[in-house]
Structures are given as structure tokens and as C-alpha cells.
C-alpha positions as CSV (number, residue, x, y, z in Angstrom):
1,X,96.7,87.9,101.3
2,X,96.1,89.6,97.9
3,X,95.9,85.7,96.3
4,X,93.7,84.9,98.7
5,X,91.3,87.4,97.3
6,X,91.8,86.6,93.6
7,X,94.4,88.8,92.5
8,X,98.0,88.3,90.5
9,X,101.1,89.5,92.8
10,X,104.4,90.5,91.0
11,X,107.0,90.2,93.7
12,X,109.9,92.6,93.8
13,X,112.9,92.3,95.2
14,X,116.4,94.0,95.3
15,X,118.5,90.3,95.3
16,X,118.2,87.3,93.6
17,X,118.9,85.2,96.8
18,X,115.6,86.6,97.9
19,X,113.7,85.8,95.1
20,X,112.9,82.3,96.3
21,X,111.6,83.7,99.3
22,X,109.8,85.6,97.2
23,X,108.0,82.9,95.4
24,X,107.6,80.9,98.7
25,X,105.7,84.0,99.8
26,X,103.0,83.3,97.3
27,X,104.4,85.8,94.4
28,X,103.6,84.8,90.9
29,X,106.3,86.3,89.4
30,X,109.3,87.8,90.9
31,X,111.4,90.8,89.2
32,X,114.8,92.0,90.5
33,X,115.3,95.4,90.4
34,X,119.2,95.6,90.4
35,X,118.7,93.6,87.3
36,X,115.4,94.3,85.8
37,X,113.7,97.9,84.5
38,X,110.4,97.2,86.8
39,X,108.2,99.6,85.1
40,X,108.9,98.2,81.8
41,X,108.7,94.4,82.7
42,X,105.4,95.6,84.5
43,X,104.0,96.6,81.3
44,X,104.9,93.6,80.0
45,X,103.2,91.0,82.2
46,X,100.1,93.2,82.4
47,X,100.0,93.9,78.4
48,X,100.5,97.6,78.8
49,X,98.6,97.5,81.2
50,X,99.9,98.5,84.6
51,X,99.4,97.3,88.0
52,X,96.3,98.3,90.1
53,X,97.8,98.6,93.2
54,X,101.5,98.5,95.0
55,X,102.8,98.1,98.4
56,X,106.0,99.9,99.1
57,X,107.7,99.3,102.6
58,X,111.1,100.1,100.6
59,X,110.5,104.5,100.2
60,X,112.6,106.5,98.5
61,X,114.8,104.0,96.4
62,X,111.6,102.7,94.4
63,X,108.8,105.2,94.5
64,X,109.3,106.5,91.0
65,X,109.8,102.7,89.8
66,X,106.3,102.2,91.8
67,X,104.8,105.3,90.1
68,X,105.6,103.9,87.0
69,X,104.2,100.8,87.3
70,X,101.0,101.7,88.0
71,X,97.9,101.6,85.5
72,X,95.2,104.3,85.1
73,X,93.6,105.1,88.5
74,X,95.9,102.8,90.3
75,X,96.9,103.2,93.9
76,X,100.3,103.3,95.8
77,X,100.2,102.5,99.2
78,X,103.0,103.7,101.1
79,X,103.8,101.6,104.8
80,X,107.6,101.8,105.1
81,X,111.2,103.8,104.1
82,X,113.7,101.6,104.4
83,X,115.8,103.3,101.8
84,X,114.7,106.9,103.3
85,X,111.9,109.4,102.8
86,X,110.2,110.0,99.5
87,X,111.6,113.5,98.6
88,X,109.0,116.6,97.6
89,X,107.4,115.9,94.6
90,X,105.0,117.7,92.6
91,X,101.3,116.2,92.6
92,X,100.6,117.0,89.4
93,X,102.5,113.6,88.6
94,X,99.6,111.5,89.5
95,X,97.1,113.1,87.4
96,X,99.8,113.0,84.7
97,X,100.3,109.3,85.0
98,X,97.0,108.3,84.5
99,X,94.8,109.9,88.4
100,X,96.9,107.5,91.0
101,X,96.2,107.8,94.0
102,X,99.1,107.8,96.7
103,X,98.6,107.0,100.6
104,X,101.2,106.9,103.3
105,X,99.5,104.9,106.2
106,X,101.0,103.9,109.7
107,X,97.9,101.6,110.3
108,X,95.4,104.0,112.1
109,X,92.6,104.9,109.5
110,X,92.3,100.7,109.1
111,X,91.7,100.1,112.8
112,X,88.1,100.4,112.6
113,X,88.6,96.8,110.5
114,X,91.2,95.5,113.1
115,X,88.8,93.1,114.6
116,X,87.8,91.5,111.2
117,X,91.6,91.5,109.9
118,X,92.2,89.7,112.9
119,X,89.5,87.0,112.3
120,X,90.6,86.5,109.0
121,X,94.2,86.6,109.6
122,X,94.3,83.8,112.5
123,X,92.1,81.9,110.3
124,X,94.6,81.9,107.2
125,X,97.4,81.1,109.8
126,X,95.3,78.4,111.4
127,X,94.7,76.7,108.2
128,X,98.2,77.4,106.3
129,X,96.7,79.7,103.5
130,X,99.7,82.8,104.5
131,X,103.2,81.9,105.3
132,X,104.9,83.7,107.6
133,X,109.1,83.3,107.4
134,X,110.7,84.1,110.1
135,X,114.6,85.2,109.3
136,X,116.0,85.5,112.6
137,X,114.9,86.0,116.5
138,X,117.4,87.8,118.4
139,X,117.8,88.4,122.4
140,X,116.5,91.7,123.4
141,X,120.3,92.7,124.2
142,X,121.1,92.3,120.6
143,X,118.7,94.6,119.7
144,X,121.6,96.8,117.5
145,X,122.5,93.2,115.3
146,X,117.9,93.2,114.7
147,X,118.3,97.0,113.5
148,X,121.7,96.7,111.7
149,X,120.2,93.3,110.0
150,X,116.8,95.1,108.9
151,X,118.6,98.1,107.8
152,X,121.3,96.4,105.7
153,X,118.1,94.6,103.9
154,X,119.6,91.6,104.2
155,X,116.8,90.1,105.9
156,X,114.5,87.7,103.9
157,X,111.5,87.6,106.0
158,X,110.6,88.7,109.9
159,X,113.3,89.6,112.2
160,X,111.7,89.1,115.9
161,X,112.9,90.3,119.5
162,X,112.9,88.1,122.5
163,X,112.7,89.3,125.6
């Protein structure tokens, strides 16, 4: 969605297998971060720079990484914790690294745009602009395989539930 609106997208990911997946996703570049120091390849592709903006669904494992990646003023938008909660930390960080601004969101202060998001999204589906990978869809009884899957991260896409 981010391309669709103009911008660059440096895809993370913890494997190389999933780098592909990555790429497929509509990444422009992909780092590994069991192989790569993010921040300072960050600075790198952005000239010193930083990035404007990062999605974290991973938590605790990669929010200083995220921190660090992020240029003056930039935002990090928290949405998941895969690898556990983000311990304390002092806030005094942000304004240290340059004013970021951090947000933990479970959806609710965006449902005022739902509708529009929607739209758009069905649209971009409709006409192939957004990929959506599907990894695995699992009976509803083999719920404990979805969770154990998702939690190992060693799913490369959606994991889905049939009923």
C-alpha cells in the first residue's frame, strides 16, 4: 500500500527464505536482520537519512533496531508482538533520537476511515495492485498447528482458519 502512494519500502525480514516473499510483496529492498545491522544499512540506502516511518508487527525483538532506523520526526507504528512486549523504556529516547513519535494501535482510532480503506482496498485487490499470500489454511480443529505455525515465525504470509 505504501507503493501505491509513492513511497520507497525497505522490507525486513528475520530469514533469507522469506526474503523472496518479501520482494514479491512489493519491497524494494529487503534486509535480513540475523545477518544485517538494520539501522546502519538504513542509513545507508537513505544517505544518512533515516526512514520516515516503520511498521512493527514483530515487538520486542526489533524496536530498538526500529528506533534506530528512523530519521528526524519519524514515526513507529506499533500493531503486533510476536517476539513479546516492548519492555519500559524511558521517553526521553525519542526526543533524543531526533522527536519520533511512537504509537501502539489495535485498529480503533482508524475506524472512522474504515469505510474509505475499504473502498480502496477491494479496489487494489480487484485490479491486482496488492498481493495478498496466503501461507497456509488450516481446519478450525487444527487451530494449535495455525498458533504454533505463527508463533514459530515460520510463516511467510497469511495463515487462515476454516471453519
Amino acid at each position: 500500500m505504501a507503493k501505491l502512494r509513492g513511497g520507497k519500502v525497505i522490507g525486513v525480514t528475520s530469514k533469507e527464505e522469506k526474503a523472496k516473499f518479501v520482494l514479491e510483496a512489493g519491497a524494494d529492498i529487503v534486509l535480513i536482520s540475523s545477518k544485517e545491522n538494520i539501522p546502519e544499512r538504513v542509513r545507508e540506502i537513505t544517505n544518512g537519512e533515516g526512514v520516515r516511518v516503520v511498521y512493527d508487527g514483530v515487538g520486542k525483538d526489533t524496536f530498538e533496531s526500529n528506533l534506530n532506523s528512523l530519521g528526524l520526526g519519524g514515526y513507529l507504528v506499533m500493531y503486533g508482538q510476536s517476539s513479546g512486549y516492548v519492555p519500559p523504556f524511558d521517553l526521553m529516547k525519542l526526543q533524543e533520537k531526533g522527536s519520533l513519535f511512537l504509537t501502539r494501535t489495535n485498529g480503533l482510532p482508524y475506524m472512522k476511515y474504515w469505510t474509505e480503506y475499504m473502498e480502496n482496498f477491494q479496489k487494489w485487490v480487484e485490479n491486482d495492485s496488492i498481493s495478498i499470500k496466503i501461507d497456509h489454511v488450516y481446519p478450525l480443529k487444527d487451530v494449535a498447528k495455525a498458533h504454533s505455525k505463527m508463533e514459530d515465525r515460520n510463516s511467510v504470509g497469511r495463515i487462515l482458519l476454516k471453519p
